[in-house]
C-alpha atoms as one frame of an Amber mdcrd trajectory, in Angstrom:
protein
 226.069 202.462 126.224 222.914 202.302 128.875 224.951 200.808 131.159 227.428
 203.741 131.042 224.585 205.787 131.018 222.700 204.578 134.118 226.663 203.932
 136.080 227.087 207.766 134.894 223.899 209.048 136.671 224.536 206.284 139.537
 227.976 208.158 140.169 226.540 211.889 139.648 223.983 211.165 142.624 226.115
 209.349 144.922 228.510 212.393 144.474 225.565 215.236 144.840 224.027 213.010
 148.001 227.488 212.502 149.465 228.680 216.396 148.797 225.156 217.202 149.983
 225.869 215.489 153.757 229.268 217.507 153.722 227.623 220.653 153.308 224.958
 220.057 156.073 227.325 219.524 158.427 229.741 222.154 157.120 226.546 224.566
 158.046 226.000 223.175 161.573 229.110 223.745 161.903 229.135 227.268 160.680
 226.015 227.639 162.605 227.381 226.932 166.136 230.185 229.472 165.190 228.129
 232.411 164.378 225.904 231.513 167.522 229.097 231.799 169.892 230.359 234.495
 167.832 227.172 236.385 168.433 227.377 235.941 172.266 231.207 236.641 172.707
 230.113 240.031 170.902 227.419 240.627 173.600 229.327 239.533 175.984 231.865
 242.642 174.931 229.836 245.038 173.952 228.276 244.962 178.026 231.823 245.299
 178.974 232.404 248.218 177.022 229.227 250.185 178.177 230.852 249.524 181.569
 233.899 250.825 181.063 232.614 253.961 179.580 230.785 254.704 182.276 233.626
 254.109 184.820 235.866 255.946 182.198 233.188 259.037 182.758 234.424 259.644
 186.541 237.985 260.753 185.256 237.695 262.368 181.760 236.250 265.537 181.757
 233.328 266.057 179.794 234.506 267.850 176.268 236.580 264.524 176.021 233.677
 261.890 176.793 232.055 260.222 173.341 229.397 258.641 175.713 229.127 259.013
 179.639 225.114 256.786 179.563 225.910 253.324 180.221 225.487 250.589 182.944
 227.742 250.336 185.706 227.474 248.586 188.831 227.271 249.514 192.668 231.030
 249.302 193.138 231.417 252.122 190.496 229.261 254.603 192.002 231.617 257.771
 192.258 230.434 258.211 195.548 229.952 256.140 198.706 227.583 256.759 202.622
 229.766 258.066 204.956 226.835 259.172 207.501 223.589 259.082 207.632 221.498
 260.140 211.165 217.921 260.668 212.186 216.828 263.253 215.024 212.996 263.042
 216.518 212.245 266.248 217.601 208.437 266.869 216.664 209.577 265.760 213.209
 212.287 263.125 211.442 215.742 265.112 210.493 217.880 263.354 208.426 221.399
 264.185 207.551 223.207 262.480 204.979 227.214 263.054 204.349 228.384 261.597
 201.107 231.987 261.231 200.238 233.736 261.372 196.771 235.912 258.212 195.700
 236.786 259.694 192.508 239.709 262.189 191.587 237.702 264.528 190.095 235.459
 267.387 192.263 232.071 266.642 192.559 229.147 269.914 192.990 226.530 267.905
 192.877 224.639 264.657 193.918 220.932 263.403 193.345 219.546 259.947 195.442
 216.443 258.990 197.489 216.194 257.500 201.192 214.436 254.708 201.934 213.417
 254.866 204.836 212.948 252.168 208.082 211.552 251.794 211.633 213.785 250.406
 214.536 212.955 246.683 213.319 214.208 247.141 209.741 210.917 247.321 208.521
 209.454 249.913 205.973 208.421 253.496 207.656 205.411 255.029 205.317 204.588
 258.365 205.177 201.596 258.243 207.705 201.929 254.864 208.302 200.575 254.285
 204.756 202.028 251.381 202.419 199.765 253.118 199.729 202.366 256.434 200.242
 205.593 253.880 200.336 209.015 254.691 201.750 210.799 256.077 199.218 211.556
 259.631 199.731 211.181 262.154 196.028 214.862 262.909 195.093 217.004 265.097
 197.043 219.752 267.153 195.515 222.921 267.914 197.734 225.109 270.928 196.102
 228.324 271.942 197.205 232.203 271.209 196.530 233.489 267.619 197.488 236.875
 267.460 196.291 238.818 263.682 195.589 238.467 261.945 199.103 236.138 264.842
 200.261 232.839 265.146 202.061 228.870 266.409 201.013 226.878 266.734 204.381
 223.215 267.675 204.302 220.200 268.058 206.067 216.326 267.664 205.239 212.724
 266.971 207.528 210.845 264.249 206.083 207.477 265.157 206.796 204.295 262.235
 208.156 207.339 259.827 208.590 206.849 258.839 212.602 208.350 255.735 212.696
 211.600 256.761 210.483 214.623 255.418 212.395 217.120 254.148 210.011 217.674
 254.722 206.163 219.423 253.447 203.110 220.649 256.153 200.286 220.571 255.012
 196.517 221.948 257.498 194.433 220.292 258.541 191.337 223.079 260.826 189.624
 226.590 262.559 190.293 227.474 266.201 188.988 231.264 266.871 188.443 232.443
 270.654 188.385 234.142 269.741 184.939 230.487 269.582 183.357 230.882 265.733
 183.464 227.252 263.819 184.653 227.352 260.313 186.360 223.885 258.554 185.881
 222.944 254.978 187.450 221.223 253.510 185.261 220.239 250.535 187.782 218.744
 253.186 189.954 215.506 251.678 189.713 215.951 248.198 190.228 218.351 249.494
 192.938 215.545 251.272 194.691 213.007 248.443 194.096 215.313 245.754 195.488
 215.821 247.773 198.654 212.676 249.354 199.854 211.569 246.452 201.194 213.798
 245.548 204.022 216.745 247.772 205.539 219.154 244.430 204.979
């Protein structure tokens, strides 16, 4: 009867230590799943904020759920056609912008930064402290699909400006619709270092 006993309890731990190993590796297992279930779902949810924002450019605004997501350059609903400096006393710059999207644009907002003949940064009285970056400029006016923006502003204490990069901070559509780039920042602190 103590034999039966003790080859009883012998049997119940064997089977609880042996069900226990199962079940440690049935959670690793489980545990590697959820991890790469976790990062296909990042993974898609990026690629959705992308293709809301692209989807932004061509639905007009009443039928948008979200237009605020990332995007990258490619994407940008407009691209430089032009852009020109004239010395005469003071830098002119004139900046034509043209729409790659079928939808009228009324509206862009971007900043120049701004470079000598060598590609280097040109600072507002030759002052790194005042930077190259110019404050936003807003150019208004009808571009329709495959149309053109041109305009025109002085840049002020900018003697060496020469050359010039645009990064555009936000698009306006006549349908109400806004494009934002949300990497305008990074965009603009990538480039104002060299004209390349």
């Amino acid at each position: 009867m103590k034999l039966t006993k003790v080859l009883c309890i012998a049997i119940l731990i064997g089977t609880v230590f042996i069900s226990g190993c199962g079940n440690n590796e049935q959670l690793s297992q489980l545990q590697n799943e959820n991890q790469e279930l976790k990062s296909q779902i990042e993974s898609l949810q990026k690629q959705n904020k992308e293709l809301e924002n692209k989807v932004s450019m061509y639905v007009p605004k009443e039928q948008q759920q979200n237009n605020s997501s990332s995007q990258t350059q490619s994407s940008q609903p407009v691209k430089l056609a032009k852009i020109s400096f004239d010395k005469r006393g003071v830098t002119e710059v004139s900046v034509t912008l043209q729409n790659i999207t079928p939808k009228t644009i009324d509206a862009v907002e971007f900043v120049i930064l701004q470079f000598d003949n060598f590609g280097r940064p040109a600072y507002r009285f030759n002052d790194p402290s005042y930077g190259n970056v110019t404050s936003a400029l807003t150019m208004q006016g009808n571009a329709a699909p495959n149309g053109f923006l041109t305009s025109g502003w002085t840049l002020f204490n900018t003697e060496k400006t020469t050359k010039g990069k645009v990064v555009i901070k936000q698009v306006h559509f006549t349908d109400g619709s806004v494009w934002n780039n949300d990497n305008f920042d990074q965009e603009v602190d990538a480039g104002k270092s060299s004209l390349e």
